[in-house]
C-alpha positions in Angstrom: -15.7 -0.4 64.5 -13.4 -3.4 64.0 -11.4 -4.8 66.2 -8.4 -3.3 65.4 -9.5 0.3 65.7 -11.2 -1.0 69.2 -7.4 -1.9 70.0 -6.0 1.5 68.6 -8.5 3.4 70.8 -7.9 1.6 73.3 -4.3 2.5 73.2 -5.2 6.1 72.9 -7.2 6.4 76.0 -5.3 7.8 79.5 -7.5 6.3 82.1 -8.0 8.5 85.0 -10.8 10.7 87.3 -11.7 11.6 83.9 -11.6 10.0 80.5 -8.3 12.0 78.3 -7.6 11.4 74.4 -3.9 11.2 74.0 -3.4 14.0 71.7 0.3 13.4 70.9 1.9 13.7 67.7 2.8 9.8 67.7 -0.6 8.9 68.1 -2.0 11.2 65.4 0.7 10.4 63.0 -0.6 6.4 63.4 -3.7 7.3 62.8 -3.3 8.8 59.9 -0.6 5.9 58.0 -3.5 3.3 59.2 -6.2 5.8 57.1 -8.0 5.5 60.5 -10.7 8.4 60.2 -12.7 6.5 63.6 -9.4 6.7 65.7 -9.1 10.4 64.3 -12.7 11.6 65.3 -12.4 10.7 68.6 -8.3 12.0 69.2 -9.0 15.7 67.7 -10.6 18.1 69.5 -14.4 19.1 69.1 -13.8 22.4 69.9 -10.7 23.1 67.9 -9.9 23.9 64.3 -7.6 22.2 61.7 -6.9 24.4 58.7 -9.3 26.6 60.0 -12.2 24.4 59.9 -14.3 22.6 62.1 -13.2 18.8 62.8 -16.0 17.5 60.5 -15.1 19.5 57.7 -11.4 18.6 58.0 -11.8 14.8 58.3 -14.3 15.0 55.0 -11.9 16.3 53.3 -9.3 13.6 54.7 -11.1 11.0 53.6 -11.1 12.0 50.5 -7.4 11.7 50.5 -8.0 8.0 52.0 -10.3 7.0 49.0 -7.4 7.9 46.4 -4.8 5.8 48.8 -7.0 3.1 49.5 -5.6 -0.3 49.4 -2.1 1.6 50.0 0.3 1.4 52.8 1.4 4.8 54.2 4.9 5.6 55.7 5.4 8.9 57.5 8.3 11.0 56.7 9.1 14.0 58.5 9.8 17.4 56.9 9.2 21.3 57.3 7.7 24.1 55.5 10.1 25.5 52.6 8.8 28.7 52.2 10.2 31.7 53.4 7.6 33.7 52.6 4.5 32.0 54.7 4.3 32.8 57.9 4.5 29.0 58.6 8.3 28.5 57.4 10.2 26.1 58.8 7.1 24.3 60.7 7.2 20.7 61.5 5.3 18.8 59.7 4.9 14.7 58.2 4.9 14.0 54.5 2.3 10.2 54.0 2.9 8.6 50.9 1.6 5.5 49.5 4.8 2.9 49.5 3.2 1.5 45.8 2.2 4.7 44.4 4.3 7.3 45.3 0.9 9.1 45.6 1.3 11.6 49.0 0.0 14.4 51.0 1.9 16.7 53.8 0.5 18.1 57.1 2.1 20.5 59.1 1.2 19.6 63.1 2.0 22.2 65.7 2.2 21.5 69.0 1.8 23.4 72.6 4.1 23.1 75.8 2.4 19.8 76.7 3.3 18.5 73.2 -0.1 18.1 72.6 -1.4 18.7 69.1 -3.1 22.0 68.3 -3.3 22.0 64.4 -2.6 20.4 61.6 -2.9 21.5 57.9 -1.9 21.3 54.8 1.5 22.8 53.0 2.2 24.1 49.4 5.9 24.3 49.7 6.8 21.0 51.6 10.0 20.2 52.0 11.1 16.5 52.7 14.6 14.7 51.8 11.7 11.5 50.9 10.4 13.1 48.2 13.3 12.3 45.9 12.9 8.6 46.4 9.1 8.9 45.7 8.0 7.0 42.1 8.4 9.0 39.3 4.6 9.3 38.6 4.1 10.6 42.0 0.9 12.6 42.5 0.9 15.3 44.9 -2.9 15.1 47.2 -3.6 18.0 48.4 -6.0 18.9 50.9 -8.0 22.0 49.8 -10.3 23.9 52.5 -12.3 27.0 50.8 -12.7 30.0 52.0 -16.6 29.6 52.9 -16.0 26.2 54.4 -13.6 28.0 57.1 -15.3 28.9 60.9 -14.4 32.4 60.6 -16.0 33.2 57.2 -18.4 35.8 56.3 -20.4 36.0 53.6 -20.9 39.6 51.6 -23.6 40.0 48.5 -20.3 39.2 46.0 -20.2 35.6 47.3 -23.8 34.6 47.2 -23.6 36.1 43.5 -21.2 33.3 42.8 -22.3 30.7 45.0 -25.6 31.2 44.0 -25.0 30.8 40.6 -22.7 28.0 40.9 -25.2 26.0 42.5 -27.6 26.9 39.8 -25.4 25.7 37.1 -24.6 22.3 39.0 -28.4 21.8 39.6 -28.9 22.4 35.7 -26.8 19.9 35.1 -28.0 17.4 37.9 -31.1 17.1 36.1 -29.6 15.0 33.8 -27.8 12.9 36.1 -27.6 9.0 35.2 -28.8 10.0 31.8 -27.5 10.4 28.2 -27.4 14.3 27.4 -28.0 15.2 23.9 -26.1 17.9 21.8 -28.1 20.2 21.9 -29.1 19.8 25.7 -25.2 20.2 26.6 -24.6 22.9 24.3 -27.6 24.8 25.8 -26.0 24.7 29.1 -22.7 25.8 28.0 -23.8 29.1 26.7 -26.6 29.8 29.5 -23.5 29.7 32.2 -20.8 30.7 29.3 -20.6 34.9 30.6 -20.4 33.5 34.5 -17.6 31.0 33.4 -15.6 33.3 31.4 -15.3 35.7 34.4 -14.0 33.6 37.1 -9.8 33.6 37.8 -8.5 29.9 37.3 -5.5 30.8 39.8 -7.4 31.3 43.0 -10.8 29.2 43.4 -12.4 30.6 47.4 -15.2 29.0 47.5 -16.2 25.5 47.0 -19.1 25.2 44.8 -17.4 28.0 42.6 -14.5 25.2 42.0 -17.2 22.4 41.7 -18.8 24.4 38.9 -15.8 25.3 36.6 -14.5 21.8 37.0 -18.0 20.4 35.6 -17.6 23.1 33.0 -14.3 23.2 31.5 -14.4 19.1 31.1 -18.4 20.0 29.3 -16.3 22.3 27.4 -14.0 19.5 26.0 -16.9 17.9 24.1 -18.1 21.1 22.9 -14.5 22.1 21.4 -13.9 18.2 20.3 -17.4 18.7 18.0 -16.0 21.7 16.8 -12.8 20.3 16.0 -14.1 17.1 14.2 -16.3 19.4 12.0 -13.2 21.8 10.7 -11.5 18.0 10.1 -14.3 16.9 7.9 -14.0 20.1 5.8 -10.4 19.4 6.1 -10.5 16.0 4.8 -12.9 16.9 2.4 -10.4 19.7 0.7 -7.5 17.4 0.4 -9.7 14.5 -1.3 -10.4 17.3 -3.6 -6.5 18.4 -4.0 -4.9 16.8 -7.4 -2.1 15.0 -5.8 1.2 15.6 -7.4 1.4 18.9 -6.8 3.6 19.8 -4.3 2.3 23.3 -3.5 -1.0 21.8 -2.6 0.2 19.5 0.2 2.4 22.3 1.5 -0.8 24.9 1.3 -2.6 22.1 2.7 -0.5 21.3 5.8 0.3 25.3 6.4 -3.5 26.2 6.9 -4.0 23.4 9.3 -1.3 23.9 11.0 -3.3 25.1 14.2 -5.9 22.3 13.8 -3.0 19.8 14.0 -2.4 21.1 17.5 -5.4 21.7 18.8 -6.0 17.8 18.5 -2.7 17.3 20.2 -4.9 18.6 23.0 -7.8 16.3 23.2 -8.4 13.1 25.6 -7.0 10.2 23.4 -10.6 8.7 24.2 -11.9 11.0 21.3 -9.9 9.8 19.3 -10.0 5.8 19.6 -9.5 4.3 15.9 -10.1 1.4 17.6 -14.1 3.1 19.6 -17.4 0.9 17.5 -19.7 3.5 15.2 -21.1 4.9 18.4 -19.3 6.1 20.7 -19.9 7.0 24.6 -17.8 9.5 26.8 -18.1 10.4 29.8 -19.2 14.2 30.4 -19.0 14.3 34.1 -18.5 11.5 36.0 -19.6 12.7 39.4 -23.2 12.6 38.0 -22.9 10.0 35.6 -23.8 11.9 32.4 -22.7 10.7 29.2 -23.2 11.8 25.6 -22.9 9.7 22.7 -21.6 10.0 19.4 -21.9 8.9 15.5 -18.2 8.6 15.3 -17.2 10.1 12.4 -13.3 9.6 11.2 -12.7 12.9 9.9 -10.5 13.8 13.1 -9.2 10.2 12.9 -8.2 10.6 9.1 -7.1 14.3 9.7 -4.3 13.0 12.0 -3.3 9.8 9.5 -2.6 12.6 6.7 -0.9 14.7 9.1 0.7 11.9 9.9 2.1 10.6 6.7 3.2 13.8 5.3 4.1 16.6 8.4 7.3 15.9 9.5 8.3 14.9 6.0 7.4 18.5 4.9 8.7 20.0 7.6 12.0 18.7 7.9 12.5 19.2 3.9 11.7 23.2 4.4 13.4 23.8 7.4 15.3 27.2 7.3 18.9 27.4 7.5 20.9 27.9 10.5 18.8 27.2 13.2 21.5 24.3 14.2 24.0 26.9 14.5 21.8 29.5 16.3 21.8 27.3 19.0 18.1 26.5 18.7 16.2 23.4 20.5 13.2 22.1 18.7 11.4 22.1 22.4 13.3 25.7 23.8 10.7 27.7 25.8 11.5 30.2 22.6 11.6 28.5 20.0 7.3 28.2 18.9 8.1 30.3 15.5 11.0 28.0 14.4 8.9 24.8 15.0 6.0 25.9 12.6 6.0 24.7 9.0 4.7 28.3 8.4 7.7 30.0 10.4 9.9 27.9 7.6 8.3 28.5 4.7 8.4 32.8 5.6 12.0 31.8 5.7 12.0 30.5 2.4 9.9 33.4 1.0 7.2 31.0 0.0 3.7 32.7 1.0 1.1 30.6 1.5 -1.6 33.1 1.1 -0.7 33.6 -2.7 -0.7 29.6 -4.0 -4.1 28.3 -4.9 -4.9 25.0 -4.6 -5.6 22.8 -7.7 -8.2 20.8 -7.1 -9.6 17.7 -8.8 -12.9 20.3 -10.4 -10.2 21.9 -12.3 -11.7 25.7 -11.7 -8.4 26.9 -9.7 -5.1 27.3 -10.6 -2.0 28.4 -9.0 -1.0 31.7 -8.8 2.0 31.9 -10.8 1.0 28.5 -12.9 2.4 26.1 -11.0 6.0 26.8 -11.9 8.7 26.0 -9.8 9.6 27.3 -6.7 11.9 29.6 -7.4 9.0 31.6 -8.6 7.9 31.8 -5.1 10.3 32.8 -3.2 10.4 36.4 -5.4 13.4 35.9 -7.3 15.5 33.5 -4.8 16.6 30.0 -6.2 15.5 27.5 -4.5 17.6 24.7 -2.9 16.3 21.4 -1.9 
């Protein structure tokens, strides 16, 4: 204990026949902006629960707060529980956040008669006039106690089913901790735990190795779907090369059937696709464990999103269907996911997609109406560029 924290406790202590921690609010609320977890062990009470868990628990989870504010200041702000619907509403409670950050965390304290503190816990709906002065990339800490880590809990034959399992999975993995996993080896696990994965809500995690597991899962999950991705770019890449440029109706065919590809890269880490990463590349997998996989970088995915590049927006904006200015629509309107398609555009236009062939450099394919104009296309409708 440093000698600060000697002087702290030293301030907390009541001397009298017996030795008293002063349990006040003031006190507590210090502790907590000086991300003193000592001071804290010694002012709660042993035999009481916070968030309904033992003091231990609790402070573990504290400190896990403290490790993302480290090297931050705290101040205290006071504010109350917003929501009318928890039984809580209106509580008094602190909001700490990190005076470089913004990063911050809310705990609601009660109090008894004496003013002593009795609880303190976490808030989802935390109202505080601070938090509009908080930095714009603020992030929200919360302070998440499971079901099964709770005193009271009691465990029935569905949790051990998922705990058990969860554990399973996590120890699978473990084996390969402060390793390299190959493909094959991270694919494997994937499907073994793939039915258990699929069945689990993403809205209301209970238990705590049930969250551990699906958060070691889903990021496993990003490799997996950025191999699949880079192999549908490769076949991508490898059709256009094939395309005879000049035809119009190829780069529009082209760009329509992709369409979904184009977005589901939109989705990746930007790590997988560093144009800047050497020949192999290393990402993380999970970086609890330390496990990483390593790749042959190939630049379909990276050459995939250069064409798309060079010649999306240019086809888009030339097709785009009448009227949508004077309908009132917003390129980024919750409603508007048709009207933003290339394919939504050309249906307007009457061109099908499904009905031009490509004409590719081997000369075996045509297109379906000869590669006349468009006018063709759109059934009888002139065309107007």
């Amino acid at each position: 204990m440093t000698a600060e924290q000697q002087k702290l406790i030293q301030h907390l202590l009541q001397m009298g026949d017996v030795t008293i921690f002063n349990r006040k609010k003031d006190t507590i609320v210090k502790a907590i902006t000086t991300m003193d977890l000592e001071a804290l062990k010694l002012i709660l009470d042993e035999h009481s629960t916070y968030q309904d868990a033992h003091k231990d628990v609790f402070l573990d989870k504290l400190k896990e707060i403290f490790d993302e504010l480290k090297l931050e200041k705290l101040s205290a702000n006071a504010g109350k529980c917003n929501s009318t619907e928890c039984p809580n509403y209106n509580k008094n409670g602190v909001l700490f956040c990190g005076q470089n950050s913004g990063n911050h965390f809310n705990l609601i304290i009660e109090e008894d008669e004496n003013e002593n503190v009795t609880d303190l816990y976490y808030c989802y709906d935390f109202k505080c006039d601070f938090e509009r002065k908080v930095n714009k990339n603020e992030k929200a800490l919360t302070l998440k106690i499971y079901d099964d880590e709770k005193v009271d809990f009691s465990p029935n034959s569905h949790y051990d089913y998922i705990n058990s399992t969860s554990i399973k999975a996590i120890s699978d993995l473990n084996n390969f901790k402060n390793t390299t996993i190959l493909k094959n080896e991270l694919l494997d696990w994937l499907q073994a735990y793939s039915d258990f994965y699929d069945s689990m809500s993403i809205f209301n995690f209970k238990y705590k190795n049930e969250h551990k597991f699906h958060g070691y899962y889903y990021n496993a999950q990003l490799i997996k779907k950025y191999l699949i991705i880079e192999e549908h770019c490769s076949a991508a890449v490898q059709l256009y090369d094939n395309l005879i440029e000049g035809y119009e109706l190829n780069l529009i065919k082209w760009l329509a059937e992709h369409e979904q590809l184009k977005d589901e890269i939109l989705l990746l880490p930007t790590e997988f696709l560093d144009k800047n990463a050497n020949r192999l590349k290393t990402i993380s997998v999970n970086k609890d464990l330390n496990i990483s996989i390593k790749f042959d970088v190939s630049t379909s995915s990276i050459r995939f999103q250069d064409i798309i590049d060079a010649h999306y927006n240019v086809m888009f904006n030339k097709f785009t269907a009448d009227g949508l200015e004077k309908q009132g629509l917003s390129p980024f309107a919750d409603d508007t996911e048709q009207p933003i398609s290339l394919n939504y555009h050309l249906e307007q236009r009457n061109i099908v997609v499904s009905e031009i062939k490509y004409k590719t450099k081997l000369g075996k394919n045509g297109f379906l109406y000869g590669n006349d104009e468009f006018g063709k296309m759109e059934r009888g409708r002139s065309f107007e560029h």
